[in-house]
C-alpha positions as CSV (number, residue, x, y, z in Angstrom):
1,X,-1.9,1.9,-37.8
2,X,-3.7,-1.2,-37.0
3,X,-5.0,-2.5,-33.8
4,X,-5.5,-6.7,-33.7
5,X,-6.1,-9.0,-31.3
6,X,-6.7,-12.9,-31.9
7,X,-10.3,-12.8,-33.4
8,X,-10.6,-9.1,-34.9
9,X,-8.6,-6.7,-37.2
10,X,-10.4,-2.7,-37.3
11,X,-8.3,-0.3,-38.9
12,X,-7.4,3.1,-36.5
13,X,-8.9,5.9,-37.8
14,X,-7.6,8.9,-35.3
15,X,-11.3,9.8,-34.1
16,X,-11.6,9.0,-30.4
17,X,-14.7,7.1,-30.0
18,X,-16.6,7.5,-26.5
19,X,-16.6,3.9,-24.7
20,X,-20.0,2.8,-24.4
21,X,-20.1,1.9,-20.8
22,X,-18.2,4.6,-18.5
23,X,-14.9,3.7,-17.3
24,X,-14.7,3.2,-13.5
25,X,-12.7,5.4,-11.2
26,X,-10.4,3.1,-8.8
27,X,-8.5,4.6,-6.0
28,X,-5.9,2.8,-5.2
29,X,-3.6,4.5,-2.8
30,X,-6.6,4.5,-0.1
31,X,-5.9,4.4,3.6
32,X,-7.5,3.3,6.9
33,X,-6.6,2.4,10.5
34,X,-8.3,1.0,13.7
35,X,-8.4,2.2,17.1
36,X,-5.5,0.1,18.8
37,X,-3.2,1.1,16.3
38,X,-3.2,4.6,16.1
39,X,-0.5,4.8,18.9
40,X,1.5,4.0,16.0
41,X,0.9,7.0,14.3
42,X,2.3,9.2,16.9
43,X,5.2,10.8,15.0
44,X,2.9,11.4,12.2
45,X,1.2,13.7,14.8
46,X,4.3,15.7,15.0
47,X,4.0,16.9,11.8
48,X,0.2,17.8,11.3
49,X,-1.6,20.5,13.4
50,X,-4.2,19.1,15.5
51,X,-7.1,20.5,13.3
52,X,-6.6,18.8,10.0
53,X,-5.2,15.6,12.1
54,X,-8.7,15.1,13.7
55,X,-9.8,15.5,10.4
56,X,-7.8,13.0,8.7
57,X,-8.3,10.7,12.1
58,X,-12.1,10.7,11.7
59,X,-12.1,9.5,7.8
60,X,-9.2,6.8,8.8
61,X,-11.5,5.5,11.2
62,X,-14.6,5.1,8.8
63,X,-15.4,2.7,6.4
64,X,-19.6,2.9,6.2
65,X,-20.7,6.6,6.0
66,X,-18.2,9.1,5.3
67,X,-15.9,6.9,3.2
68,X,-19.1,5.6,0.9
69,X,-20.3,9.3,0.8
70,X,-17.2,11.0,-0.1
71,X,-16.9,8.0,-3.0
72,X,-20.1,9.2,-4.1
73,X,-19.5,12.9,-4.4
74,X,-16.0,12.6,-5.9
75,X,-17.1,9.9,-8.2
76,X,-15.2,7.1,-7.0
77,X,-16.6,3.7,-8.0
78,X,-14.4,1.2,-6.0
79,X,-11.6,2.4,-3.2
80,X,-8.8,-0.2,-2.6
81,X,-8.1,-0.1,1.0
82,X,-5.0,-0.2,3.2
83,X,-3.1,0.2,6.5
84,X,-2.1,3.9,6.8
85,X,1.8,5.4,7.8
86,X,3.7,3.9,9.5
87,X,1.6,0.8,10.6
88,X,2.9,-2.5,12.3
89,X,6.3,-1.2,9.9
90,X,7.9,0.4,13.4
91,X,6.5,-2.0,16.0
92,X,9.2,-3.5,17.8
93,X,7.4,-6.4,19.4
94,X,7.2,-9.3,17.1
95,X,3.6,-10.8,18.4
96,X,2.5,-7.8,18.7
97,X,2.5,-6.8,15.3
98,X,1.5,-10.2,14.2
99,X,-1.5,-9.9,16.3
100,X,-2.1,-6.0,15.1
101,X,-1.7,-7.3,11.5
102,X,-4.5,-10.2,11.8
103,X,-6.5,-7.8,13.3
104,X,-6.2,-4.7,10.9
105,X,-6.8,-7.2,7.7
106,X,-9.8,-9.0,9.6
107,X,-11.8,-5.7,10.4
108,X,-10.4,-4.5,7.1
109,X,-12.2,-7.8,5.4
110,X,-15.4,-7.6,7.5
111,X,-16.2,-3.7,5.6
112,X,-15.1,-4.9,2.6
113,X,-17.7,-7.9,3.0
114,X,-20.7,-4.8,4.1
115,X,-19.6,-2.8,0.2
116,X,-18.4,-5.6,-2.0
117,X,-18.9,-3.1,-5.1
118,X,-17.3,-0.2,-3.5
119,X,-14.6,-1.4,-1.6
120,X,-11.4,-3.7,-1.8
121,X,-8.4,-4.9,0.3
122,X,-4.6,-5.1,0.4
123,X,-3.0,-6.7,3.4
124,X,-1.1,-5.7,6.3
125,X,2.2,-7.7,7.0
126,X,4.0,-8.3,10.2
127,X,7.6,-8.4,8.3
128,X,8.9,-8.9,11.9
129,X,8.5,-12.1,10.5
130,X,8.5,-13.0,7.2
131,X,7.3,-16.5,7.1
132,X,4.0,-15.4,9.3
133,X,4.0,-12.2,6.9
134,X,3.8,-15.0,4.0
135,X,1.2,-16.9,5.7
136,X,-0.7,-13.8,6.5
137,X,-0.6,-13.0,2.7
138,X,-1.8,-15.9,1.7
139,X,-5.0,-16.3,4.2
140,X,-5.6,-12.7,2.9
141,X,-5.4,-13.4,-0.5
142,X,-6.9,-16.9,-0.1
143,X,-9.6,-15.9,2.6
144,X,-10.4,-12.5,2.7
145,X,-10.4,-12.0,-1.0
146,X,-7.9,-9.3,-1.1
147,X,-6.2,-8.1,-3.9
148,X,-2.7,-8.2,-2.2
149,X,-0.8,-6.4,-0.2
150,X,0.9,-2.8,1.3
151,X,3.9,-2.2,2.7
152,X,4.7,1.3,4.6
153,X,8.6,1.8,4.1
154,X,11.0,-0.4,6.0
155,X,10.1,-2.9,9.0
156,X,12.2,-1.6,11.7
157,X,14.9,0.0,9.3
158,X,15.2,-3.2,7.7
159,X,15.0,-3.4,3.5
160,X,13.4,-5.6,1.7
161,X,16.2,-6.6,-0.5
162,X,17.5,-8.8,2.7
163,X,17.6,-12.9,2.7
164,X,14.9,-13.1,5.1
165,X,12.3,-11.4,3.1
166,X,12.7,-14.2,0.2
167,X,9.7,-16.1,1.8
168,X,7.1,-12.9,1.4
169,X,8.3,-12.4,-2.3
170,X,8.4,-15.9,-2.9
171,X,4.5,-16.5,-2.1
172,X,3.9,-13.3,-3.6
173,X,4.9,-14.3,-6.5
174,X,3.3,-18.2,-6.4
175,X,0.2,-16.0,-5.7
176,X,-0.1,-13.8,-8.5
177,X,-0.6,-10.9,-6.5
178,X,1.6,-7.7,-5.9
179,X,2.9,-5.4,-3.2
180,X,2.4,-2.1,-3.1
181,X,5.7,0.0,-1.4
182,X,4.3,2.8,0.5
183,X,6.5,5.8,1.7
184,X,7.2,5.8,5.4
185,X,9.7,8.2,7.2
186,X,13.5,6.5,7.1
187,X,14.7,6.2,10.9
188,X,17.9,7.8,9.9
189,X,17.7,11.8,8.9
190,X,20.3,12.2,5.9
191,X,22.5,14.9,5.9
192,X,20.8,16.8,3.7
193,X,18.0,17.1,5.3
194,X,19.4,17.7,9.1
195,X,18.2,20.9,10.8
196,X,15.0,20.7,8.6
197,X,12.1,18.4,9.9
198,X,9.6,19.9,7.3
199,X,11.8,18.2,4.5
200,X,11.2,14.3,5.9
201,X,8.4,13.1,5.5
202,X,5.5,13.3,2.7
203,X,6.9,16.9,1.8
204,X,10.6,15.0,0.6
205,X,12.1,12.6,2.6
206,X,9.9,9.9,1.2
207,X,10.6,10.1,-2.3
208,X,14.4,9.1,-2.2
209,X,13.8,6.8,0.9
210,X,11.1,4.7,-1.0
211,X,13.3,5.2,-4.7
212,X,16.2,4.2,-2.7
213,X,14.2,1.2,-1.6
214,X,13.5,0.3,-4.7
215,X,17.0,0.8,-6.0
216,X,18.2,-2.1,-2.9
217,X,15.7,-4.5,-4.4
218,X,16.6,-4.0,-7.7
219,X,20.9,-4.0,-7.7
220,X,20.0,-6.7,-4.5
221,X,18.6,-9.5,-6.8
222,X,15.1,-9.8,-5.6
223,X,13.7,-9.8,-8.9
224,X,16.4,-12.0,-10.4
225,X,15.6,-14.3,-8.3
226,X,11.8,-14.1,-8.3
227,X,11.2,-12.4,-11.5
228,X,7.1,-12.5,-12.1
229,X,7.1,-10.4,-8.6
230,X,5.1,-7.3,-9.1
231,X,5.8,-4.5,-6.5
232,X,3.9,-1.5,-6.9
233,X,5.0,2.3,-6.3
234,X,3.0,5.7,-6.4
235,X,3.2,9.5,-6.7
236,X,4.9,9.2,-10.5
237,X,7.2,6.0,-9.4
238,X,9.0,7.9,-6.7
239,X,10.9,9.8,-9.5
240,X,11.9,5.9,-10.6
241,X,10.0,6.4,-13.9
């Protein structure tokens, strides 16, 4: 076996050889939130006793001592930050989550600007409206220096595979960066899953809601029609892959 690449040739011996700088660790599924939006998070409350939710609240909430500590002790070079469940995603006032969105990717730019080493950004999007969501992605990318953006499930029950999203994929796309679909609770409990809350959510529910997601986007056309549009998914592709 042979490994080239334009200007070298070295023939693969079988023995792993130790890089000679140490390969970063980069978390990129990292969340935060900000005070005026964690009314959002109310249902998420629901489904997390009180202790570990305080918990989870406090670290949220952080982004200079904890955050950098826990980075430290878990060796963690560089965290890539972003909006936690369900964000602006189930805000039904339109200027409202426009304004929330500015606000969340302006604080999230200002601790990003304190650890430049340690910490990065994806965007928030008000998908309320897509053409503001576009703009928003591309001050983010263009002005806050973020890497580019995270979506938590559905806007309002409404897919991505839809018309009216064209504009967020389409400056995506023109930007180079992609967009990361988080899980978020589905407004409608399945059949399956009726008479058991403990199934929807993180512990389930969110695996076939965002694959299904996925699934719209893909048998919808979006990436016919915009086909260098990277969209990310986690937790093993959401049983995609």
């Amino acid at each position: 076996m042979t490994n080239q690449t334009a200007d070298s040739h070295t023939e693969f011996s079988g023995e792993y050889t130790r890089p000679s700088k140490p390969v970063k660790k980069i978390a990129l599924e990292e969340h935060f939130c900000i005070p005026s939006m964690l009314y959002l998070a109310s249902d998420m409350e629901k489904s997390i006793a009180g202790g570990p939710m305080e918990y989870y609240k406090k670290r949220l909430l952080d982004f200079d001592s904890l955050r950098i500590e826990e980075m430290d002790k878990y060796g963690i070079d560089l965290s890539v930050l972003s909006m936690t469940v369900p964000g602006v995603q189930l805000e039904p006032e339109v200027k409202k989550a426009v304004d929330l969105a500015k606000e969340a990717n302006d604080t999230l730019a200002a601790a990003v600007q304190r650890h430049p080493s340690r910490l990065a950004g994806f965007a928030h999007l008000p998908l309320q409206a897509p053409e503001v969501a576009a703009d928003e992605l591309e001050r983010a990318v263009k002005q806050l220096g973020f890497k580019g953006a995270l979506v938590n499930g559905s806007t309002n029950g409404e897919y991505y595979d839809a018309e009216k999203f064209y504009p967020v994929w389409e400056r995506a796309e023109a930007l180079g960066v992609p967009i990361y679909l988080h899980p978020a609770n589905s407004l409608d409990v399945t059949g399956s899953m009726a008479g058991y809350p403990e199934l929807w959510g993180a512990m389930w529910g969110w695996t076939p809601e965002t694959a299904t997601h996925i699934l719209r986007m893909i048998v919808g056309g979006v990436f016919d029609r915009f086909p260098k549009t990277t969209v990310i998914t986690g937790h093993m592709g959401e049983t995609l892959t």
